[in-house]
One Martini backbone bead per residue (centre of mass of N, CA, C, O) as a GRO file, in nm:
protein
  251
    1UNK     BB    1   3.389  -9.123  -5.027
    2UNK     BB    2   3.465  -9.189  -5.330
    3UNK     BB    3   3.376  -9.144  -5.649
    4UNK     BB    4   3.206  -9.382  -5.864
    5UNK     BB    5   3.343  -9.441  -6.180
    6UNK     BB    6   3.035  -9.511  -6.300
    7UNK     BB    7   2.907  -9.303  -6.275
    8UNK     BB    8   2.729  -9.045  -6.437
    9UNK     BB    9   2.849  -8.756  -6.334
   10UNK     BB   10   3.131  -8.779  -6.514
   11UNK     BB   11   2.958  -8.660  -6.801
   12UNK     BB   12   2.888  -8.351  -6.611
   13UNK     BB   13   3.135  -8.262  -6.417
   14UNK     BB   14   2.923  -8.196  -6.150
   15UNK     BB   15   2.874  -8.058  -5.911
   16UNK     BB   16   2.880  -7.815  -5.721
   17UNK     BB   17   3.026  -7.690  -5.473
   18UNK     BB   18   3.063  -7.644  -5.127
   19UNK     BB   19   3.051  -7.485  -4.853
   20UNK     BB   20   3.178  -7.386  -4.585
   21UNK     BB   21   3.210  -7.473  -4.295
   22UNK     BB   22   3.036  -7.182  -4.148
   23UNK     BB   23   2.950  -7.004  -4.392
   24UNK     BB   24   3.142  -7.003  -4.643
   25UNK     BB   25   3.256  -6.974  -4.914
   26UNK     BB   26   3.222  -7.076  -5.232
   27UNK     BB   27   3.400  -7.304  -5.468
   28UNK     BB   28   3.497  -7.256  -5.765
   29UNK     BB   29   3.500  -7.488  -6.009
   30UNK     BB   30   3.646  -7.364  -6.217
   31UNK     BB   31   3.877  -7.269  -6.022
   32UNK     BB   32   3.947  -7.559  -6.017
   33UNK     BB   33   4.038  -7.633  -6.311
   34UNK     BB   34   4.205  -7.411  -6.395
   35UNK     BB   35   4.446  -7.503  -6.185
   36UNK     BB   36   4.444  -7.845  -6.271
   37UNK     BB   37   4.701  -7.876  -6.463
   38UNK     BB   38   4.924  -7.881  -6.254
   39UNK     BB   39   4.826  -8.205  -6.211
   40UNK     BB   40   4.897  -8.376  -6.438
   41UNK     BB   41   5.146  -8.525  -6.320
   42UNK     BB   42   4.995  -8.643  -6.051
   43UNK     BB   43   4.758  -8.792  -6.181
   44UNK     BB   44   4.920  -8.991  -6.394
   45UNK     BB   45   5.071  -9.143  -6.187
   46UNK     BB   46   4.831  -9.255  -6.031
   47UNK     BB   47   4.731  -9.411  -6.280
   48UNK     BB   48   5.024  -9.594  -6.277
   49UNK     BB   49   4.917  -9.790  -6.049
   50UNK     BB   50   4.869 -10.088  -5.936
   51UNK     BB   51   4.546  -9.954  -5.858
   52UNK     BB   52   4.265 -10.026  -5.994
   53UNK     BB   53   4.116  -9.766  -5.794
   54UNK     BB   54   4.341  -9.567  -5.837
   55UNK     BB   55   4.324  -9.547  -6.173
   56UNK     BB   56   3.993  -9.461  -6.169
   57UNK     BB   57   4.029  -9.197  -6.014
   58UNK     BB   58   4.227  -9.029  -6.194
   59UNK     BB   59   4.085  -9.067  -6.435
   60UNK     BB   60   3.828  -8.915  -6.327
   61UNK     BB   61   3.993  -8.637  -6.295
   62UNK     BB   62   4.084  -8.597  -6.571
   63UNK     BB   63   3.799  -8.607  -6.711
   64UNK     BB   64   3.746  -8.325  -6.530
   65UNK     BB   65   3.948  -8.136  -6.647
   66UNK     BB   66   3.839  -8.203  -6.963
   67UNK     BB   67   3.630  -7.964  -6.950
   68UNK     BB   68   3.814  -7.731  -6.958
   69UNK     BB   69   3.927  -7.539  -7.193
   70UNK     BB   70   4.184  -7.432  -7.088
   71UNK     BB   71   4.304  -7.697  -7.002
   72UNK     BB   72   4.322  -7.862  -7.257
   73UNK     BB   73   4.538  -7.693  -7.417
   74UNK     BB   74   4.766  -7.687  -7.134
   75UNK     BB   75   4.790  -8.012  -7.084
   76UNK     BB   76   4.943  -8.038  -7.385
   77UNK     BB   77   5.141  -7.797  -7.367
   78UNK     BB   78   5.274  -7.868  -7.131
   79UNK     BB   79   5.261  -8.232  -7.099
   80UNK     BB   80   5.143  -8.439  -7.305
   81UNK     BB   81   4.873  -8.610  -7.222
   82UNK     BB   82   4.809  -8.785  -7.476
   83UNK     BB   83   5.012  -8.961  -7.479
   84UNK     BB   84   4.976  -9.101  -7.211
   85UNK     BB   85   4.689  -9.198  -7.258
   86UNK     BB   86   4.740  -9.367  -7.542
   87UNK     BB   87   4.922  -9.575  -7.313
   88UNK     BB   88   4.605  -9.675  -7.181
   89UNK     BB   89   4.455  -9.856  -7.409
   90UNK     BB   90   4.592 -10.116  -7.308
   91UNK     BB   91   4.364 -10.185  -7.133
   92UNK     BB   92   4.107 -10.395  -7.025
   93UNK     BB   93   3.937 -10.193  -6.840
   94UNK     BB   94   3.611 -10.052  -6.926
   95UNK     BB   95   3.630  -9.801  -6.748
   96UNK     BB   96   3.906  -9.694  -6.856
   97UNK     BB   97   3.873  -9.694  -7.134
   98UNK     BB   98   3.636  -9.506  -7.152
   99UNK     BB   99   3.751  -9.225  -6.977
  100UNK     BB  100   4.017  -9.214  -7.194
  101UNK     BB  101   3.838  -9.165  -7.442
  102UNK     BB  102   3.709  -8.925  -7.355
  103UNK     BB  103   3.941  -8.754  -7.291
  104UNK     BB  104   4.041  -8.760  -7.592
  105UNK     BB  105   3.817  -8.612  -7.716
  106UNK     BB  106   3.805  -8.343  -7.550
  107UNK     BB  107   4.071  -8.245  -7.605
  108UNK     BB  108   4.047  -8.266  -7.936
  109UNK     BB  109   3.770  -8.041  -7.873
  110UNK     BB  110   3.923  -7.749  -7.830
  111UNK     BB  111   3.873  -7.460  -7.915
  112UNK     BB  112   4.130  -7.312  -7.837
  113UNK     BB  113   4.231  -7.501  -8.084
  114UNK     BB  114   4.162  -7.349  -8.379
  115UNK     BB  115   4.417  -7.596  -8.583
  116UNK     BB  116   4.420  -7.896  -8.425
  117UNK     BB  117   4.613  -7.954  -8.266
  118UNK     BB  118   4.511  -8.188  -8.074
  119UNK     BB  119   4.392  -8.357  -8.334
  120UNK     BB  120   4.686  -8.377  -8.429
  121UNK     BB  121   4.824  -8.506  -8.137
  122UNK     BB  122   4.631  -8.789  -8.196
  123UNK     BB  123   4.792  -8.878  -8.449
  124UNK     BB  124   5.085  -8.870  -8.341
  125UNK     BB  125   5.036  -9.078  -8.121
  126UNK     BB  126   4.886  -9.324  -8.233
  127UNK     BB  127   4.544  -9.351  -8.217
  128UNK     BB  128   4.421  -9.505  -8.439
  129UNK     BB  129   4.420  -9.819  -8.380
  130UNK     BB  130   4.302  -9.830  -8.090
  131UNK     BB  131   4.064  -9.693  -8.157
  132UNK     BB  132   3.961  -9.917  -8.364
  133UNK     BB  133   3.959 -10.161  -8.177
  134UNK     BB  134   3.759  -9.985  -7.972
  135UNK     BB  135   3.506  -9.984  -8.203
  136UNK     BB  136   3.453 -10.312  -8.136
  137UNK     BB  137   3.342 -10.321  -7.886
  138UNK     BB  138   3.094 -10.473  -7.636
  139UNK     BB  139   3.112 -10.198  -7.524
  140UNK     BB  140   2.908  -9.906  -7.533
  141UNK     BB  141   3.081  -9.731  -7.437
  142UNK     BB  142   3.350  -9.766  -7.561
  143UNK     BB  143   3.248  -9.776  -7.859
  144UNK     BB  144   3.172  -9.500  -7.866
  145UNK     BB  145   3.387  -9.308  -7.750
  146UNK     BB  146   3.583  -9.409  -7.963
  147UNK     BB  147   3.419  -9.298  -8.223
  148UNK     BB  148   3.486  -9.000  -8.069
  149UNK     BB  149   3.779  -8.983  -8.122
  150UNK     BB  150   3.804  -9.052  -8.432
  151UNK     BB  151   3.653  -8.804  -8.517
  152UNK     BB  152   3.818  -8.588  -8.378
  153UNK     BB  153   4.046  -8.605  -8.580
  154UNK     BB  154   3.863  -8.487  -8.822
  155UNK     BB  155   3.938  -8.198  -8.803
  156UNK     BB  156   4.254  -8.235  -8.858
  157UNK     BB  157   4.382  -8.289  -9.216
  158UNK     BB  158   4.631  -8.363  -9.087
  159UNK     BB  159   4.504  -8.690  -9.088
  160UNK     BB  160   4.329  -8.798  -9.315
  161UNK     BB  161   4.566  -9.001  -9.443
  162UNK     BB  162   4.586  -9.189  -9.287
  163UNK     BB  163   4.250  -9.219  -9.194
  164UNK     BB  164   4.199  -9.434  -9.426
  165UNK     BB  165   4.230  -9.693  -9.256
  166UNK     BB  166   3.938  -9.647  -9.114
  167UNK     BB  167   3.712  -9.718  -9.275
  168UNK     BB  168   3.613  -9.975  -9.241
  169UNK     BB  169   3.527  -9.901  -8.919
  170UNK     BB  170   3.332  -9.692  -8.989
  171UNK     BB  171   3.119  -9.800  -9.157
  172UNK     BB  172   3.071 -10.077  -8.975
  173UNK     BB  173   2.938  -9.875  -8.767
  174UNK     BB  174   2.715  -9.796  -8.953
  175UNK     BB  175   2.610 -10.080  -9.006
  176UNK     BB  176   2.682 -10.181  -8.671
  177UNK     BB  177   2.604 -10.006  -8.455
  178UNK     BB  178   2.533  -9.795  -8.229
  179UNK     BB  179   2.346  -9.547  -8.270
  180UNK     BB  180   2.542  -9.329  -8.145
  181UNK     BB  181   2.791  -9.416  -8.304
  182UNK     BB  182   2.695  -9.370  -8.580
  183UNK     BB  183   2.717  -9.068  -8.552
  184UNK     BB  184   3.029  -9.032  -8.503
  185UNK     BB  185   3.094  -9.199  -8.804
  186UNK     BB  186   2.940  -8.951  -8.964
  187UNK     BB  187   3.122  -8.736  -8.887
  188UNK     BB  188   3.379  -8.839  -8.970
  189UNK     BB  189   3.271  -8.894  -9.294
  190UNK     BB  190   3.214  -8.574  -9.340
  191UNK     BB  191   3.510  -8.509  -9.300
  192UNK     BB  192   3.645  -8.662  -9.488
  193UNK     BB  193   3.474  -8.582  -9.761
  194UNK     BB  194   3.597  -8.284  -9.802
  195UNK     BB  195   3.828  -8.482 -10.014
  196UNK     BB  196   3.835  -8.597 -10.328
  197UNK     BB  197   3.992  -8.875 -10.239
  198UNK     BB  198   3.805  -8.974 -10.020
  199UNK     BB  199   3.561  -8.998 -10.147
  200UNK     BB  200   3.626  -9.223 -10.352
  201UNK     BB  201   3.704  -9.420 -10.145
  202UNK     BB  202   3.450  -9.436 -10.002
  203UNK     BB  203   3.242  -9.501 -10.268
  204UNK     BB  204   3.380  -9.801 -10.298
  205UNK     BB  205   3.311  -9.887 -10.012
  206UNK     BB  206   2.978  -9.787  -9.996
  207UNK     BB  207   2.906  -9.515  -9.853
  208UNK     BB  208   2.600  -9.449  -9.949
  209UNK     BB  209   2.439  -9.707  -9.902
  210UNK     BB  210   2.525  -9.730  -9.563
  211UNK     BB  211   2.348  -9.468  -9.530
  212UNK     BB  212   2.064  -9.501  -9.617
  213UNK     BB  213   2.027  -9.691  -9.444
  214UNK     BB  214   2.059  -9.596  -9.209
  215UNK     BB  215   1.865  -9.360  -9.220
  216UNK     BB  216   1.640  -9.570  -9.235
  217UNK     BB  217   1.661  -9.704  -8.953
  218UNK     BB  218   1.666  -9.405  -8.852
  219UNK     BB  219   1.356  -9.216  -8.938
  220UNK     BB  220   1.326  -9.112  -8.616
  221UNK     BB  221   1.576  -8.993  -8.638
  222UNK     BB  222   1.626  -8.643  -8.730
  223UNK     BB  223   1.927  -8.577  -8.692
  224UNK     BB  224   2.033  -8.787  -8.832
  225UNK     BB  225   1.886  -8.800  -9.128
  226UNK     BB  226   2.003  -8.541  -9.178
  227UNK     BB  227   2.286  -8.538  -9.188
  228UNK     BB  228   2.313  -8.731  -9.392
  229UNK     BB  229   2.174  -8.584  -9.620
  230UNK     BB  230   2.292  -8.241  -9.552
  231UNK     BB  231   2.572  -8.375  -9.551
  232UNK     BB  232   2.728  -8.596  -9.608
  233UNK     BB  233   2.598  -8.687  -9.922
  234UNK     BB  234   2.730  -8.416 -10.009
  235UNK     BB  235   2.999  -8.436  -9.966
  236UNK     BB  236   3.022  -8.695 -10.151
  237UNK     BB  237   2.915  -8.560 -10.432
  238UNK     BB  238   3.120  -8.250 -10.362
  239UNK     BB  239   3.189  -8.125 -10.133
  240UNK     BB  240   3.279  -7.823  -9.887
  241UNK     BB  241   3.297  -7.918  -9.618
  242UNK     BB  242   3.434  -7.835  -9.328
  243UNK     BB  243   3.559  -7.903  -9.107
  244UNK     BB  244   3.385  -8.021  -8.761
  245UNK     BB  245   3.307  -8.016  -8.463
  246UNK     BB  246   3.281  -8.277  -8.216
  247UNK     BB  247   3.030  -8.347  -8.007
  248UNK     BB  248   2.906  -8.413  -7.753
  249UNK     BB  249   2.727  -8.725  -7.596
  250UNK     BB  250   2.714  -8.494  -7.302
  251UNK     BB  251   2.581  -8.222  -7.341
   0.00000   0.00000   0.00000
């Protein structure tokens, strides 16, 4: 049977391929990475069947495409599945929404896009509004993934002045959010204090208290509050960081 979309495989990529049966050469999971962008618009069409397991199975297939950073560039120059992934950010199934926000970060943090191509392409879908109700999803899922696609848009500056709409829904994650989304959040934020603008922004709206809390919060979690500290707050201070890539939290 097709492996199950809830399974935790699905957040590495998944094992390699297994050799032909009579001890035939192993086919490289790479090279067939490699040629699947060629298949995303009939893998898009199966996500669009009235069929919920088949709608599931579709997107977990895209979701295994776009770890491929080859895949990830071409299928959005070829194809442009980002707009049409967040076409379906509007479904219920809390499933598929964590699968499409995965894919949505994959795709928008694509090395090969050296200058934000992928991560301006996710601010021209407009997919900040629905990224932002779905960062306050009560699915623990749903709600890092979705934190983690709107972090991946500021990477690319020409998002920035759009994305002041967002800072409310980062801070809150900052504020009430599970550790994971914290993280992901103050990514956000320190990507965003990059611009003089943006920093007095964040600014008035409390974010160097509410980044202080968050960090005694988590004083446990090294990583995070180094972030805090020698990042965030230094760029809320002064600026000087520019964008940078933001890590999946399944590497």
């Amino acid at each position: 049977g097709a492996p199950s979309p809830t399974s935790n495989n699905h957040h590495h990529g998944g094992s390699g391929s297994s050799g032909a049966a009579g001890g035939g050469p192993a086919v490289c999971e790479d090279a067939v990475l490699r040629i699947g962008h060629f298949a995303t618009p009939v893998v898009m069409a199966l996500a669009r069947t009235s069929d919920t397991l088949m709608q599931r199975r579709a997107l977990l297939m895209m979701q295994r495409l776009c770890h491929s950073g080859f895949n990830k560039f071409n299928m959005q120059r070829s194809c442009g599945v980002i707009e049409d992934l967040v076409s379906l950010l509007q479904r219920k199934d809390v499933i598929q929404q964590a699968l499409v926000l995965e894919c949505l970060a994959l795709l928008a943090s694509t090395d090969n896009a050296a200058y934000g191509e992928n991560a301006r392409a996710l601010g021209e879908a407009r997919a900040m509004r629905p990224l932002m109700l779905l960062c306050r999803s009560a699915d623990p899922t749903v709600h890092l993934h979705a934190t983690w696609a709107l972090a991946c848009m500021t990477v690319c500056e020409r998002n920035h002045v759009a994305m002041r709409a967002s800072y409310d829904t980062l801070l809150e994650v900052i504020a009430k959010g599970t550790p994971a989304a914290q993280k992901y959040a103050i990514f956000a934020v320190t990507n965003l204090a990059y611009t003089e603008k943006s920093r007095e922004m964040l600014k008035e709206k409390g974010a160097e208290a509410l980044l202080r809390h968050c960090a005694h919060n988590n004083r446990g979690d090294r990583m995070l509050t180094e972030l805090i500290n020698r990042n965030t707050l230094v760029n809320l201070r002064r600026g000087g960081l520019p964008p940078f890539q933001v890590p999946s939290p399944h590497a």
